[in-house]
MINURO-173141 format. One line per field, with one value per residue (C-alpha): residue number from 1; residue in three letters; x negated, y, z. Coordinates in Angstrom, 3 decimals. Each point is the difference from the previous one (the first is absolute). Example, Ala and Ser with C-alpha at 12.3 -4.5 7.8 and 13.67 -1.06 7.14 Angstrom:
pos	[1	2]
code	[ALA	SER]
px	[-12.300	-1.370]
py	[-4.500	3.440]
pz	[7.800	-0.660]
//
This chain:
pos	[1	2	3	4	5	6	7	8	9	10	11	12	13	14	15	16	17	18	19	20	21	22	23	24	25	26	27	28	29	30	31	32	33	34	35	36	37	38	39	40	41	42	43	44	45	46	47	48	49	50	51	52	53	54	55	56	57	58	59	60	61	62	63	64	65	66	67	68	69	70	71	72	73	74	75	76	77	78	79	80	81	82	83	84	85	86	87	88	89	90	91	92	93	94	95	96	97	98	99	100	101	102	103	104	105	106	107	108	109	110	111	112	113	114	115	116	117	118	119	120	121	122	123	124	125	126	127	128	129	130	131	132	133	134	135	136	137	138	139	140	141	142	143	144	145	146	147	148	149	150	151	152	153	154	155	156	157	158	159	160	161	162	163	164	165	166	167	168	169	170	171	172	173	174	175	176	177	178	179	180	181	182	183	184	185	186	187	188	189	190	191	192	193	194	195	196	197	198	199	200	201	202	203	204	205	206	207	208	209	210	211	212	213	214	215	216	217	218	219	220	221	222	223	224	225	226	227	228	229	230	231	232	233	234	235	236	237	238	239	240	241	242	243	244	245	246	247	248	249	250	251	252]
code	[UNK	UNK	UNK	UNK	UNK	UNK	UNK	UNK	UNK	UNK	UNK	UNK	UNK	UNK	UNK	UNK	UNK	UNK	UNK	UNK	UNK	UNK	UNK	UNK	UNK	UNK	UNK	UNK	UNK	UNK	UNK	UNK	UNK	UNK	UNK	UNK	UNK	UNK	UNK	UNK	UNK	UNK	UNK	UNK	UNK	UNK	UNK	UNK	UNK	UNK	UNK	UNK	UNK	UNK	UNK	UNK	UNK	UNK	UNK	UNK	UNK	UNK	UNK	UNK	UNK	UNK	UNK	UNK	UNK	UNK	UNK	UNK	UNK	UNK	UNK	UNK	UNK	UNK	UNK	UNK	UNK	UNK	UNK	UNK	UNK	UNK	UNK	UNK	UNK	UNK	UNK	UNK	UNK	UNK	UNK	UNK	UNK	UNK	UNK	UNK	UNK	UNK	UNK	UNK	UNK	UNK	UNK	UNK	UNK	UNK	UNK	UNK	UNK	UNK	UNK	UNK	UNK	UNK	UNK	UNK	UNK	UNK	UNK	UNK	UNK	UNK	UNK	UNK	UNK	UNK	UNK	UNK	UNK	UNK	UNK	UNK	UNK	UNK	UNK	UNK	UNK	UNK	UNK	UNK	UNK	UNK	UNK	UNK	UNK	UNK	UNK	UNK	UNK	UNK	UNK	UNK	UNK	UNK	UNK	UNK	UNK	UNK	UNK	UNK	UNK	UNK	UNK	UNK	UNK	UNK	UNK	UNK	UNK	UNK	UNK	UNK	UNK	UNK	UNK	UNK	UNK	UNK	UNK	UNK	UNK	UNK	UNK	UNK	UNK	UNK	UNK	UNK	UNK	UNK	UNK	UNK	UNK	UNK	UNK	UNK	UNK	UNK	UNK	UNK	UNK	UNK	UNK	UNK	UNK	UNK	UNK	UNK	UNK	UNK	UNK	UNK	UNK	UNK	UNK	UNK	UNK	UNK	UNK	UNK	UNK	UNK	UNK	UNK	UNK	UNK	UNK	UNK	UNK	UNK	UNK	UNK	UNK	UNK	UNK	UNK	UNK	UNK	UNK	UNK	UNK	UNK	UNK	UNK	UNK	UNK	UNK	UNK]
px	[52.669	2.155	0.800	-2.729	-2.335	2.384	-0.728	-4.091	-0.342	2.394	-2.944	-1.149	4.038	0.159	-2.307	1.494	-3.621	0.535	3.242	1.291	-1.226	-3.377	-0.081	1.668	-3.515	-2.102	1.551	-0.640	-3.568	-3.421	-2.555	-3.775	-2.788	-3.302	-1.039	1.027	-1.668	0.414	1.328	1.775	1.580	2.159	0.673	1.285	1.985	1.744	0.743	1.717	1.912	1.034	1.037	-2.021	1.197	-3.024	-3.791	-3.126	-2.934	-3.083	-3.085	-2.591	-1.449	1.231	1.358	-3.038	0.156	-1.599	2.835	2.880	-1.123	2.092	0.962	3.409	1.541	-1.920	0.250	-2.992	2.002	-1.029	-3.718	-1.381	3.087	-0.114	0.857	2.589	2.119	-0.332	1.331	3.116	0.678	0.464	1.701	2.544	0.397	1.213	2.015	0.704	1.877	-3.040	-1.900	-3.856	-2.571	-3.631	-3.179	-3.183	-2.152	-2.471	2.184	-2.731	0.630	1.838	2.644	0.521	1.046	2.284	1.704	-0.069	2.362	2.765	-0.131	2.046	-2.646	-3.921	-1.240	-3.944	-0.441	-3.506	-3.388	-1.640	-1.405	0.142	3.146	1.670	-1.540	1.133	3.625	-0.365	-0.809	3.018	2.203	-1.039	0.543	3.630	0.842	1.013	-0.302	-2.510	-0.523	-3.090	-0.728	-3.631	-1.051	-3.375	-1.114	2.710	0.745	2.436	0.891	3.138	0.700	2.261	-1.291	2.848	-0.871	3.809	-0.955	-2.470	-1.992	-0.276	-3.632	-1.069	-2.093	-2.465	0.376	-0.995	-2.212	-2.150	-0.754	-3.207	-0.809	0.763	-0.341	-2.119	2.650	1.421	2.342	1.645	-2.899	-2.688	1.898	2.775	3.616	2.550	2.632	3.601	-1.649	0.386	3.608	0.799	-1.768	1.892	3.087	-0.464	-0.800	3.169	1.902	-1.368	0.675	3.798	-0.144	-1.557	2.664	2.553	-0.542	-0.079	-1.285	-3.514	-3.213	-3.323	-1.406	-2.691	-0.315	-2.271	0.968	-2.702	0.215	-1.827	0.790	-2.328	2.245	3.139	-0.773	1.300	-1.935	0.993	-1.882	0.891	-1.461	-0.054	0.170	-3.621	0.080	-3.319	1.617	-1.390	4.151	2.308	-1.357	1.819	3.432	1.314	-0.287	3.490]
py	[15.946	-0.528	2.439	-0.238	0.372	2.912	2.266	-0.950	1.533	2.287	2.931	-1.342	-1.075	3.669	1.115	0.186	-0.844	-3.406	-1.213	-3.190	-1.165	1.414	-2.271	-2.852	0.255	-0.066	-2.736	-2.117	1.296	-1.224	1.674	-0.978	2.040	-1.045	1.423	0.106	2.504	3.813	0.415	-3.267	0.397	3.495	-1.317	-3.573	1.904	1.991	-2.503	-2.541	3.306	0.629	-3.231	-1.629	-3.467	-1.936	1.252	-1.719	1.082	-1.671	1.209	-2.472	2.273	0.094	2.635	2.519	2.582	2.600	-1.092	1.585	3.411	0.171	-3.380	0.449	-3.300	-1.693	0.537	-0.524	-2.903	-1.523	0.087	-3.329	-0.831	-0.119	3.119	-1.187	-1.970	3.402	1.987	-2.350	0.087	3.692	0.097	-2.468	1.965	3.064	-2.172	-3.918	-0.331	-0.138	-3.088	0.660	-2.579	0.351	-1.588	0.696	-0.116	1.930	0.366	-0.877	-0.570	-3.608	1.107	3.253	-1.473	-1.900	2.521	3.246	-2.627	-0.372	3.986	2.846	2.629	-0.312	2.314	0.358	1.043	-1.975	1.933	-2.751	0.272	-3.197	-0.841	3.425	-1.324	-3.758	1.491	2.509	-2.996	-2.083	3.448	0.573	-3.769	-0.387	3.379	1.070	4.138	0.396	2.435	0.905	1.851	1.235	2.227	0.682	2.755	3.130	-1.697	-1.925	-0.928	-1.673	-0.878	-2.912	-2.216	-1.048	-2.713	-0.040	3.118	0.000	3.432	-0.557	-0.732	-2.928	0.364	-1.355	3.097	2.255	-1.864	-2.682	-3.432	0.200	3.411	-0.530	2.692	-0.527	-1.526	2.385	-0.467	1.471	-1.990	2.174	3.037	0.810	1.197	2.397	-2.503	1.485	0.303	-4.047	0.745	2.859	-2.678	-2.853	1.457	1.688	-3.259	-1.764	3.054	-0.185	-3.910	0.652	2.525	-2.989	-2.925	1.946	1.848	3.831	2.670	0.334	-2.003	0.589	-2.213	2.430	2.484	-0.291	2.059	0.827	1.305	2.415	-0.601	3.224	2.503	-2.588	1.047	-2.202	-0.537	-1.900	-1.744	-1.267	-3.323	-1.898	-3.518	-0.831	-1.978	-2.322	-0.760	-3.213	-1.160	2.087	0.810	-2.881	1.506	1.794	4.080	0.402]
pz	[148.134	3.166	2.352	2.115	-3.151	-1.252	3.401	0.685	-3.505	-0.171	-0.399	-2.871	-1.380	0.290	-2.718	-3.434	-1.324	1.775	1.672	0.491	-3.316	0.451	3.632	-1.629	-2.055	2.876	2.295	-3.201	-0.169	0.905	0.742	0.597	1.845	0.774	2.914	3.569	1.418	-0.320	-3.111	0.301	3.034	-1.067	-3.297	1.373	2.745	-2.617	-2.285	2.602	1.439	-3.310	-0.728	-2.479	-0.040	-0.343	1.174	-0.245	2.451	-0.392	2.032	1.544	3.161	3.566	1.972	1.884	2.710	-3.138	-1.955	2.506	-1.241	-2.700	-0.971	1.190	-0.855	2.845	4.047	2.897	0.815	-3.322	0.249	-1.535	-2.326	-3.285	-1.211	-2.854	2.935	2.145	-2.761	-1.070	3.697	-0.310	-3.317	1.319	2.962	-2.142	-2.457	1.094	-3.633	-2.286	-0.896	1.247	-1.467	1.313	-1.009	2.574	-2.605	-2.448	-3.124	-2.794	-3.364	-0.486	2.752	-1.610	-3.126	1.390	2.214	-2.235	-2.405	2.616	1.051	-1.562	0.928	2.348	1.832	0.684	3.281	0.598	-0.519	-1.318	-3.764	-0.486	1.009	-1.945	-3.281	0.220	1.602	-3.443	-2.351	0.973	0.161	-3.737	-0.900	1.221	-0.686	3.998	1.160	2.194	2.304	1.348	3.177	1.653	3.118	1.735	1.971	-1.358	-3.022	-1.061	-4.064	-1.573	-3.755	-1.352	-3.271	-2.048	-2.577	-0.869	-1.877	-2.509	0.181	4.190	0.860	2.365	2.940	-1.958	-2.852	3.222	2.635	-2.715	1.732	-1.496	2.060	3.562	2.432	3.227	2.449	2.711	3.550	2.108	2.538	-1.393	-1.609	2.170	-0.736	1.269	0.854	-1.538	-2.945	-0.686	1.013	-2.043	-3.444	0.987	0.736	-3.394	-1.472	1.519	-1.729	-3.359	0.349	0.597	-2.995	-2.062	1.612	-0.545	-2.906	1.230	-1.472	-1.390	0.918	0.747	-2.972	-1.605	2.980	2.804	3.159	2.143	3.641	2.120	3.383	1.076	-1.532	-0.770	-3.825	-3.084	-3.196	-3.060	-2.457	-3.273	-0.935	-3.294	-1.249	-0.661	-3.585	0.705	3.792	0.852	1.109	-1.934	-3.315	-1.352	0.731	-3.119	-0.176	-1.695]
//
């Protein structure tokens, strides 16, 4: 790192957990998220601040007026853009040193392959089942952490599958692409908007952890939010061993 590197992360130099090493790690990261809207947009910020050195943002919708809420990414200025080029606007803005690669597109199952090979770690910040089983599937194929972020209404949910380790289940183990719940928005449903902040930010956290090789994951435990009373819950999940993706992968 030069000097200028050595004082923008100086908070995070600080912490014996991670130091210099630890953000050598992470400027030599990269990081994918699918997703540019709420989720997205506090997860991308934080990675770019933190300096992740590479970050892939793929989302194929434009910036709305309803989005502004708690999208925070994107401005009123950037109504109509796509939002992907509106967030690497804002990422740059925070952190001009970082390599930002787009793609204003729906991420389905072909481009996910390819991508989730050149990342270190994904995060699913989309809430579209479709596109969290095929970004599962090619998580589980190249063996990448993903971590996987939801909100609606008060509550909010964040787990990470591991298929570097054996006994972690797959999206798949937990939410069966066979059994697909009856699709819900924020158009129709609602949601409180710091909630989306307070998942992604937590998502762009537990993706440091992952990059850089901190503490203890998520892989196996659900965390589940209740933004009425700010309450945690956790819930232990299991590999399933007839999962449709992972039951391949050996137990031992």
């Amino acid at each position: 790192m030069n000097d200028s590197q050595l004082l923008r992360y100086s908070r995070h130099i600080l912490l014996n957990e991670l130091g210099d090493t630890g953000q050598e790690k992470l400027l030599n990261s990269h990081a994918l998220v699918i997703g540019a809207g709420g989720l997205g947009s506090a997860a991308a910020l934080y990675l770019a601040a933190s300096g992740v050195g590479r970050i892939t943002l793929v989302d194929h919708d434009l910036v709305d007026l309803t989005n502004l809420q708690r999208q925070i990414a994107h401005t009123t200025a950037r109504i109509g853009q796509p939002k992907v080029e509106s967030a690497r606007l804002s990422m740059l803005a925070l952190n001009p040193h970082i390599d930002v690669q787009v793609f204003a597109q729906r991420a389905d199952a072909d481009w996910l392959q390819q991508q989730v090979a050149q990342a270190d770690v994904a995060l699913d910040c989309t809430d579209n089942f479709t596109t969290r089983h095929a970004l599962n599937a090619a998580c589980v194929a190249h063996a990448v952490p993903l971590v996987s972020g939801a909100v609606i209404r008060f509550d909010g949910q964040l787990t990470t599958y591991d298929a570097r380790h054996p006994l972690s289940p797959c999206y798949a183990c937990v939410f069966p692409p066979d059994d697909a719940p009856e699709e819900i928005s924020c158009a129709t449903m609602g949601v409180l908007a710091p909630l989306v902040g307070v998942i992604g930010s937590l998502q762009a956290a537990e993706a440091l952890k992952l990059l850089a090789g901190i503490g203890d994951s998520l892989a196996g435990r659900l965390q589940m939010l209740d933004g009425r009373d700010l309450s945690w819950t956790e819930m232990r999940l299991q590999r399933q061993s007839d999962c449709p993706v992972c039951s391949s992968r050996a137990s031992t």
